[in-house]
Backbone atoms as SQL, in Angstrom:
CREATE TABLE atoms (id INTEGER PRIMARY KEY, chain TEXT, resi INTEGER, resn TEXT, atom TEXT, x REAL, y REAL, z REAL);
INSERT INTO atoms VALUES
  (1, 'A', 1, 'UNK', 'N', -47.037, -16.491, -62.130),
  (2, 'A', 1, 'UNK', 'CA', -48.451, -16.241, -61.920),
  (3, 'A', 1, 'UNK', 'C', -48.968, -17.019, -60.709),
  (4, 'A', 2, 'UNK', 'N', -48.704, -18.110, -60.432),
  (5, 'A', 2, 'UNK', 'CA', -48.714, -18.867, -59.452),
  (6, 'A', 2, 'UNK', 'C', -48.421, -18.435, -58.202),
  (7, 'A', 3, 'UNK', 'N', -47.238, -17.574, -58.215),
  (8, 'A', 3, 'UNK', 'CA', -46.929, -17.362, -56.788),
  (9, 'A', 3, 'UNK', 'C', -47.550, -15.809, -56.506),
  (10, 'A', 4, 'UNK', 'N', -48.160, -15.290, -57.600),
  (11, 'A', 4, 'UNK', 'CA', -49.082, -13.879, -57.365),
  (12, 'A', 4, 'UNK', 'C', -50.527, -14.558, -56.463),
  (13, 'A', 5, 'UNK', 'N', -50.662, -16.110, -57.262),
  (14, 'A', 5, 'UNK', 'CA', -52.085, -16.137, -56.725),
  (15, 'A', 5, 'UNK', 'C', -52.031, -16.707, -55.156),
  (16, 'A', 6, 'UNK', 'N', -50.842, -17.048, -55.090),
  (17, 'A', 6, 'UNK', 'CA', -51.068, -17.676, -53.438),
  (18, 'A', 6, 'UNK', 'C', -50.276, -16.601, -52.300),
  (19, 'A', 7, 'UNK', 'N', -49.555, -15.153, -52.965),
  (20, 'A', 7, 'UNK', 'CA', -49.214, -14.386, -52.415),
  (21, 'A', 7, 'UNK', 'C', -50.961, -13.551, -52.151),
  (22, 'A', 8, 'UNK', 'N', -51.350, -13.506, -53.307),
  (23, 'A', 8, 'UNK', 'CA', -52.798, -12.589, -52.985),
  (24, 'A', 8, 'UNK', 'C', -54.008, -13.652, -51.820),
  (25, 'A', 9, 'UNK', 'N', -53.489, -14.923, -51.519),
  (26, 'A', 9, 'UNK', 'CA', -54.667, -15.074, -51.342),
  (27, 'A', 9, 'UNK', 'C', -53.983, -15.690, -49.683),
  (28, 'A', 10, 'UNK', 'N', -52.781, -15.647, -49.617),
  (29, 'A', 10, 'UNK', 'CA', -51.793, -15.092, -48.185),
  (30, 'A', 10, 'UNK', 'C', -52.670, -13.744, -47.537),
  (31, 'A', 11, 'UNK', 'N', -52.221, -12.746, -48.542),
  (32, 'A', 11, 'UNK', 'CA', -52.822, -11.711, -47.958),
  (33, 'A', 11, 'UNK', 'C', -54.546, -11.468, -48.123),
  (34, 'A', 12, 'UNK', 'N', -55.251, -11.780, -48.768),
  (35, 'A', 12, 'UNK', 'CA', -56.527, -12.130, -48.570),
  (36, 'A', 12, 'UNK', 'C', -56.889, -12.379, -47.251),
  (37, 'A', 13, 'UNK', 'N', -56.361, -13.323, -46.881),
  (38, 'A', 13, 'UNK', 'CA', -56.573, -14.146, -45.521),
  (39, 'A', 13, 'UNK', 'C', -55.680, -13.284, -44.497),
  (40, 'A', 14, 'UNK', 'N', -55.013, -12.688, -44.626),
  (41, 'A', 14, 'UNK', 'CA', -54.761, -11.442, -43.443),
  (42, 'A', 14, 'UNK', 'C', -55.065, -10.537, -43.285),
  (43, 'A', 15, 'UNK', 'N', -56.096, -9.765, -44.091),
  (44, 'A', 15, 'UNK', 'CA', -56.969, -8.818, -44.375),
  (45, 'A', 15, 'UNK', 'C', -58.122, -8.574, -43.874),
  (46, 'A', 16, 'UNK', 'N', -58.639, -10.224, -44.284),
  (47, 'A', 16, 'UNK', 'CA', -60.173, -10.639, -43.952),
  (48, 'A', 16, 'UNK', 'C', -59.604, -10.324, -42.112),
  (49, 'A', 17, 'UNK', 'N', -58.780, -11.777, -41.570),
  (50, 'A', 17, 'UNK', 'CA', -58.688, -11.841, -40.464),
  (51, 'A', 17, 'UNK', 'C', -58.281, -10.328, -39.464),
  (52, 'A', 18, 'UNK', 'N', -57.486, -9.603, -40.143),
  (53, 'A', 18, 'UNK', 'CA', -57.820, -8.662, -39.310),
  (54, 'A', 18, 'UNK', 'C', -58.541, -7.527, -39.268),
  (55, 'A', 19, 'UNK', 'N', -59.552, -7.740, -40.555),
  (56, 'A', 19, 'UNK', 'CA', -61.008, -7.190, -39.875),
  (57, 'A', 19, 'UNK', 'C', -62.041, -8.070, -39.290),
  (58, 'A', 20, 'UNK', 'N', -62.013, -9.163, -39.132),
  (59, 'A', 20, 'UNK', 'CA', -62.929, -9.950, -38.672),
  (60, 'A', 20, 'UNK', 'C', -62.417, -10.256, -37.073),
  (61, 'A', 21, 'UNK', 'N', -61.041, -9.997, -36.375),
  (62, 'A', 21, 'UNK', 'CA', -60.863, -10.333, -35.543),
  (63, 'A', 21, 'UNK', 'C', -60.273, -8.839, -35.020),
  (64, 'A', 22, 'UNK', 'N', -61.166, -7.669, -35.384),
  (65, 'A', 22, 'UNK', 'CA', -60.031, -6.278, -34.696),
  (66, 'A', 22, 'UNK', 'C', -60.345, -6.243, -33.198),
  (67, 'A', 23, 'UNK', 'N', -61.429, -6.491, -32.809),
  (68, 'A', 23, 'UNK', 'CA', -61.802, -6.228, -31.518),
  (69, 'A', 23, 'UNK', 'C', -60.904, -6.761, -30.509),
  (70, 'A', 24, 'UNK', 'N', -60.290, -7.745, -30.623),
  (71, 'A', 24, 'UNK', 'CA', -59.350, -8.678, -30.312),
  (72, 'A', 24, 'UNK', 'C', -57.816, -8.144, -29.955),
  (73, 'A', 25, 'UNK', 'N', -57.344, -7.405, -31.602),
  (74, 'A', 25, 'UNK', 'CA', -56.446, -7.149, -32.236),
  (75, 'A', 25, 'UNK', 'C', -56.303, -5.931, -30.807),
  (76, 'A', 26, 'UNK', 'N', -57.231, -5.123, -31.051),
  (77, 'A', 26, 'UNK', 'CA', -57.142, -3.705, -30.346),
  (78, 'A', 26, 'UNK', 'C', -56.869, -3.925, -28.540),
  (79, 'A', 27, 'UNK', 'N', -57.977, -5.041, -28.210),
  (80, 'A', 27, 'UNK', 'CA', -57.461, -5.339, -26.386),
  (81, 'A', 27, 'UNK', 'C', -56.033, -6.054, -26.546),
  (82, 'A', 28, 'UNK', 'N', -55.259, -6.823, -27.160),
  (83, 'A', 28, 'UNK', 'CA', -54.128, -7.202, -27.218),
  (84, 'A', 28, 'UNK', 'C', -53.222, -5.909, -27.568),
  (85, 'A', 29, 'UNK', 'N', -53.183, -5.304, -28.369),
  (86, 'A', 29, 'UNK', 'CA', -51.883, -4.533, -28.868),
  (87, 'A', 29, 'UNK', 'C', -52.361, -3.424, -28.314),
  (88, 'A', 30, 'UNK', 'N', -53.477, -2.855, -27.877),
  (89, 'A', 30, 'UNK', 'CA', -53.633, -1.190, -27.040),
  (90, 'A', 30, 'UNK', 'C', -54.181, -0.195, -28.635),
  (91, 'A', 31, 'UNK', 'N', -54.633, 0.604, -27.963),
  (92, 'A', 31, 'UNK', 'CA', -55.343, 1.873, -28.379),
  (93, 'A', 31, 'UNK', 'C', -53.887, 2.834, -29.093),
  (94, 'A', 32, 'UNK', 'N', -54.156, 3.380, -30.537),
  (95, 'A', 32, 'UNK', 'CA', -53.864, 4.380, -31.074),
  (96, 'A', 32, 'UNK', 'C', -54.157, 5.534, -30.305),
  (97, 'A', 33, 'UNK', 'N', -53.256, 6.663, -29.827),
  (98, 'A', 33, 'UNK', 'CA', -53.831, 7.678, -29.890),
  (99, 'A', 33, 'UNK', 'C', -54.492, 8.447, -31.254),
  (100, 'A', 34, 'UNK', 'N', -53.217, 8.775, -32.020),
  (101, 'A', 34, 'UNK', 'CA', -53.576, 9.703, -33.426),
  (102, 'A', 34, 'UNK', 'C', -54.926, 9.045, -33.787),
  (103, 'A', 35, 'UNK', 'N', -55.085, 7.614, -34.231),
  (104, 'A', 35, 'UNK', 'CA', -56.270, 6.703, -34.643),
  (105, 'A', 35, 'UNK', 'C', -57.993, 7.079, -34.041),
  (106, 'A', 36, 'UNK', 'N', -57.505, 7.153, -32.498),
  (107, 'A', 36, 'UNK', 'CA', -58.499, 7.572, -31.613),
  (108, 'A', 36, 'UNK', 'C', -59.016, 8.792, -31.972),
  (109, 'A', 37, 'UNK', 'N', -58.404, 9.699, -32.381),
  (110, 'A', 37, 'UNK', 'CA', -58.525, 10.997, -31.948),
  (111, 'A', 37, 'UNK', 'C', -58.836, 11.641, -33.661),
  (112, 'A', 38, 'UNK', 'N', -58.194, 10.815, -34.561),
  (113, 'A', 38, 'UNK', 'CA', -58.549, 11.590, -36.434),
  (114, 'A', 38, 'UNK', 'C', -59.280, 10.220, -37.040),
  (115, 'A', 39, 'UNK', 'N', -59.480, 9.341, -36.494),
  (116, 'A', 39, 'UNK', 'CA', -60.509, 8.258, -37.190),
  (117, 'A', 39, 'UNK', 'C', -61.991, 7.544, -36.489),
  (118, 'A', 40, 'UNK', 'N', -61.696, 8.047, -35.298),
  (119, 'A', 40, 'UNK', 'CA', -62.661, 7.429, -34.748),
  (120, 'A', 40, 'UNK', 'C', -62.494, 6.764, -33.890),
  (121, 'A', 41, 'UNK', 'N', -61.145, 5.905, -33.412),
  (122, 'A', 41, 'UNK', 'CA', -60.777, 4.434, -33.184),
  (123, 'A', 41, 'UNK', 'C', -59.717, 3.916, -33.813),
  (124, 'A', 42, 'UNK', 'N', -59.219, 3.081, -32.520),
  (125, 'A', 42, 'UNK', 'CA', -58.246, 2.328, -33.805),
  (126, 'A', 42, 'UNK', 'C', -59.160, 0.946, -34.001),
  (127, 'A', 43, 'UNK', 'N', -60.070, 0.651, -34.206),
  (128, 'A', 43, 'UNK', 'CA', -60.579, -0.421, -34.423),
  (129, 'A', 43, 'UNK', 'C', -60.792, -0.276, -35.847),
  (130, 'A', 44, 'UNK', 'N', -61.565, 1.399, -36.027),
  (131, 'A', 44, 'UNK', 'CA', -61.508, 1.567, -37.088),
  (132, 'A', 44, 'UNK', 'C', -60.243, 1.545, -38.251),
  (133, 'A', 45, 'UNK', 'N', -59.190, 1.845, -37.673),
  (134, 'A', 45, 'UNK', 'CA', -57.950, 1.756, -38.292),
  (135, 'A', 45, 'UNK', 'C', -57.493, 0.448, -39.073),
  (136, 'A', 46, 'UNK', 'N', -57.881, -0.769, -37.837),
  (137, 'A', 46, 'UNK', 'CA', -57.521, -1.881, -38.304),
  (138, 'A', 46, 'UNK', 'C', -58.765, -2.163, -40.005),
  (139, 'A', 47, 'UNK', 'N', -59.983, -2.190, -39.163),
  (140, 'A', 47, 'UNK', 'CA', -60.520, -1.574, -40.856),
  (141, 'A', 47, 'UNK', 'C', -60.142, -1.537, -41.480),
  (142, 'A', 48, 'UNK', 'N', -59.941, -0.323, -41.919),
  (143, 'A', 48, 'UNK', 'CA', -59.167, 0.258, -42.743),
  (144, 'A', 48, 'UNK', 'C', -58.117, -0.615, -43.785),
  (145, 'A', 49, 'UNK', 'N', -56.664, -0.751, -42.658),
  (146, 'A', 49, 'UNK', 'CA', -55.820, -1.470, -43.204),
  (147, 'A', 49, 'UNK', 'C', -56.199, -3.307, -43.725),
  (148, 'A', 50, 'UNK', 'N', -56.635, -3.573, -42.896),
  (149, 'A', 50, 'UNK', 'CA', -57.338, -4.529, -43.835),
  (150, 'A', 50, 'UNK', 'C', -57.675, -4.714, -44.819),
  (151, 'A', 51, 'UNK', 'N', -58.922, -3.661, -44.977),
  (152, 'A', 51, 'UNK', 'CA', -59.640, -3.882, -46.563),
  (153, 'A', 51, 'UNK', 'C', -58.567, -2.686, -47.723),
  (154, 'A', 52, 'UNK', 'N', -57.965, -2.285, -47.060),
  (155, 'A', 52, 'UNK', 'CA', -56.656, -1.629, -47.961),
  (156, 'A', 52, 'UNK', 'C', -55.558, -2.667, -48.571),
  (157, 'A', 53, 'UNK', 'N', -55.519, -3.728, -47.581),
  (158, 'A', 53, 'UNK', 'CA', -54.492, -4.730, -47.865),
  (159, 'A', 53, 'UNK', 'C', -55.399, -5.725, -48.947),
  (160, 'A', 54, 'UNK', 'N', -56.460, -6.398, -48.735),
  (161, 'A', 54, 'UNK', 'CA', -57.194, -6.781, -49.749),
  (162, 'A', 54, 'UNK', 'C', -57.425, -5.759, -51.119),
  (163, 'A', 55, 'UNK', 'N', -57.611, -4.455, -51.241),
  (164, 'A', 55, 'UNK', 'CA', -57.730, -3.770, -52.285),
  (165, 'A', 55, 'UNK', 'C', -56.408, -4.074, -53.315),
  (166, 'A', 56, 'UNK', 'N', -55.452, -3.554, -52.581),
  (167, 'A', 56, 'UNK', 'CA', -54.044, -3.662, -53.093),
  (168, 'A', 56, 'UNK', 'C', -53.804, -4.402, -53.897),
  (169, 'A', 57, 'UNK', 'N', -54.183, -5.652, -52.812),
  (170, 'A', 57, 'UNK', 'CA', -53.640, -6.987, -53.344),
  (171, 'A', 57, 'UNK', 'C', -54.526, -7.673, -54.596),
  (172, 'A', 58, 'UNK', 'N', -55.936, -6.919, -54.621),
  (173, 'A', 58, 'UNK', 'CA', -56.578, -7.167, -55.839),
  (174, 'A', 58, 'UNK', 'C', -56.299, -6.628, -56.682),
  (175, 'A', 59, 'UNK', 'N', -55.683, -5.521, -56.811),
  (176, 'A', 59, 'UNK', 'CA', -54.918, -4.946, -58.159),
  (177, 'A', 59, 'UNK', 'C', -54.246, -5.733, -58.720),
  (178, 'A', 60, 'UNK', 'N', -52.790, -6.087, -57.498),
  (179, 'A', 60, 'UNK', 'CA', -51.710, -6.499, -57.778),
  (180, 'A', 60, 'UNK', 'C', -51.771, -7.758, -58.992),
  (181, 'A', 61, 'UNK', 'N', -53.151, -8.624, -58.389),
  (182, 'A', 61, 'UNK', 'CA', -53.360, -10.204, -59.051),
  (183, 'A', 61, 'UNK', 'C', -54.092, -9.888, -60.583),
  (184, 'A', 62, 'UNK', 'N', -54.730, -8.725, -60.430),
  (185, 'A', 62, 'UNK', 'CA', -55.367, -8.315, -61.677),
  (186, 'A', 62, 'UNK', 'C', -54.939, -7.561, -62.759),
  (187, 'A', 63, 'UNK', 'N', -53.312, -7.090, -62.227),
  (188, 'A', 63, 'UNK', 'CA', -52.391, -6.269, -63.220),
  (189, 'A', 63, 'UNK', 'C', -52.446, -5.171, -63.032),
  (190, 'A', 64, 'UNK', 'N', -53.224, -4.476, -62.818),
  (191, 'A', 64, 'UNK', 'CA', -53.820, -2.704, -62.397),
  (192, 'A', 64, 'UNK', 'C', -52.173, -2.468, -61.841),
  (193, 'A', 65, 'UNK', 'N', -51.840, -2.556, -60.596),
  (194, 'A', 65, 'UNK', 'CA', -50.417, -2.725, -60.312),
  (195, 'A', 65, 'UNK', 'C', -49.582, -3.513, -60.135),
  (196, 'A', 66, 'UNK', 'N', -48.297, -3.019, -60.615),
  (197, 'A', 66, 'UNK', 'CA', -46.992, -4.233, -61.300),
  (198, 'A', 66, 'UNK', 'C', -46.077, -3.832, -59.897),
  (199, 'A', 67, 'UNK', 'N', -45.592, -4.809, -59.207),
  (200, 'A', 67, 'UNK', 'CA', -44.686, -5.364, -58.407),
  (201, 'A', 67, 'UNK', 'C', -43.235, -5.671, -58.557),
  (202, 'A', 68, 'UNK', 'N', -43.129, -5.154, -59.599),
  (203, 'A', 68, 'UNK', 'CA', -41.091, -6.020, -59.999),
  (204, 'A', 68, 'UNK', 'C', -40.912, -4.658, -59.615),
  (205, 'A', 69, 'UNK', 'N', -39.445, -4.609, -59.999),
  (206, 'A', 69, 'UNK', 'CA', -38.110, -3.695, -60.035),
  (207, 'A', 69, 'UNK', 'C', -38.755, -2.465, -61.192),
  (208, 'A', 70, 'UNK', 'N', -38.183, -1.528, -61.418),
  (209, 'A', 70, 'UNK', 'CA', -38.512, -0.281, -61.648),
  (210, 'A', 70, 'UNK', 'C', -37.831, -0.473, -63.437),
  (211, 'A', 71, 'UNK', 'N', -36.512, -1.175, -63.119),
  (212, 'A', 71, 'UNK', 'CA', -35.278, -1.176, -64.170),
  (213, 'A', 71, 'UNK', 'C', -36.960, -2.210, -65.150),
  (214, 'A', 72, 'UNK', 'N', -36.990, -3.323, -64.727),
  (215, 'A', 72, 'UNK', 'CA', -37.984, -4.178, -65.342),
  (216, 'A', 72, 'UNK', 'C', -39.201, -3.626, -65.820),
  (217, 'A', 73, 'UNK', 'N', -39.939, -2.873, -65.057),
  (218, 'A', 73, 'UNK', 'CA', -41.108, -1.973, -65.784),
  (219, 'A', 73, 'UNK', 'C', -40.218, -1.380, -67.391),
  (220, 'A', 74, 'UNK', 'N', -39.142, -0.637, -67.020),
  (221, 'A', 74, 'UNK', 'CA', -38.857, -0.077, -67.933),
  (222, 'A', 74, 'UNK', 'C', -38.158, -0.691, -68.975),
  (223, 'A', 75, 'UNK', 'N', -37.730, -1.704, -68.953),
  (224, 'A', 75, 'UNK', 'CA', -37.478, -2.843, -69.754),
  (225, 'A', 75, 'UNK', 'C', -38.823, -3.171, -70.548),
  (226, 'A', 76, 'UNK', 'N', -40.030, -3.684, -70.494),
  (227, 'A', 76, 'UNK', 'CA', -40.610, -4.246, -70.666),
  (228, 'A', 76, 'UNK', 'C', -41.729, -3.175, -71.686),
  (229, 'A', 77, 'UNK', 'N', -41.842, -1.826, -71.196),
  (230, 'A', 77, 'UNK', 'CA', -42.454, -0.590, -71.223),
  (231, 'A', 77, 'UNK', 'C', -41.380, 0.019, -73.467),
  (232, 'A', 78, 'UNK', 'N', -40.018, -0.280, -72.877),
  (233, 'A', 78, 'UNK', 'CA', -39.446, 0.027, -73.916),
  (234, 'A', 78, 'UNK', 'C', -39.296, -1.319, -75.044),
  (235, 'A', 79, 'UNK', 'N', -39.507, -2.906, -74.823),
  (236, 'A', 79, 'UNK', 'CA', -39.518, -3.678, -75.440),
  (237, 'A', 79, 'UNK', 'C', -40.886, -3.601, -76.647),
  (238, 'A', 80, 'UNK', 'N', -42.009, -2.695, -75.598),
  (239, 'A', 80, 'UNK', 'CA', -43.307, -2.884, -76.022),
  (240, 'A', 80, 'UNK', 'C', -43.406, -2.126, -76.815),
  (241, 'A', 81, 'UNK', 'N', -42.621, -0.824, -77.084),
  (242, 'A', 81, 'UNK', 'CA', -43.187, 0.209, -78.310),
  (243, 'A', 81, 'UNK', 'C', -42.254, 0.151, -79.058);
């Protein structure tokens, strides 16, 4: 549990930062075309992935979604009934 909360809050902090720093992000690494052209921007993109990476990762810490091995879900899934 421990290493969920400092993995979520790893990515917390890379989430935040790269929506708080896209403008940045975008003159360093260059312009999306596809991004440009079906989102708006890739500024918007970085957006995006950001608060996608924070969403995720709030599941992940809250249980909504499970992270192990597949064999282990199903281990655990068949222990339970």
């Amino acid at each position: 549990m421990f290493g969920r909360i400092l993995l979520w809050i790893a990515f917390m902090a890379g989430g935040c930062a790269m929506m708080y720093r896209s403008y940045p992000l975008v003159e360093n690494l260059g312009k999306s075309a596809r991004a440009e052209e079906h989102l708006g921007g890739t500024r918007n993109l970085l957006l995006m992935i950001g608060f996608g990476l924070i969403v995720v990762w709030w599941l992940v810490m809250t249980g909504v979604i499970s992270i192990g091995s597949p064999a282990d879900n199903l281990m655990q899934s068949l222990e339970n009934s």
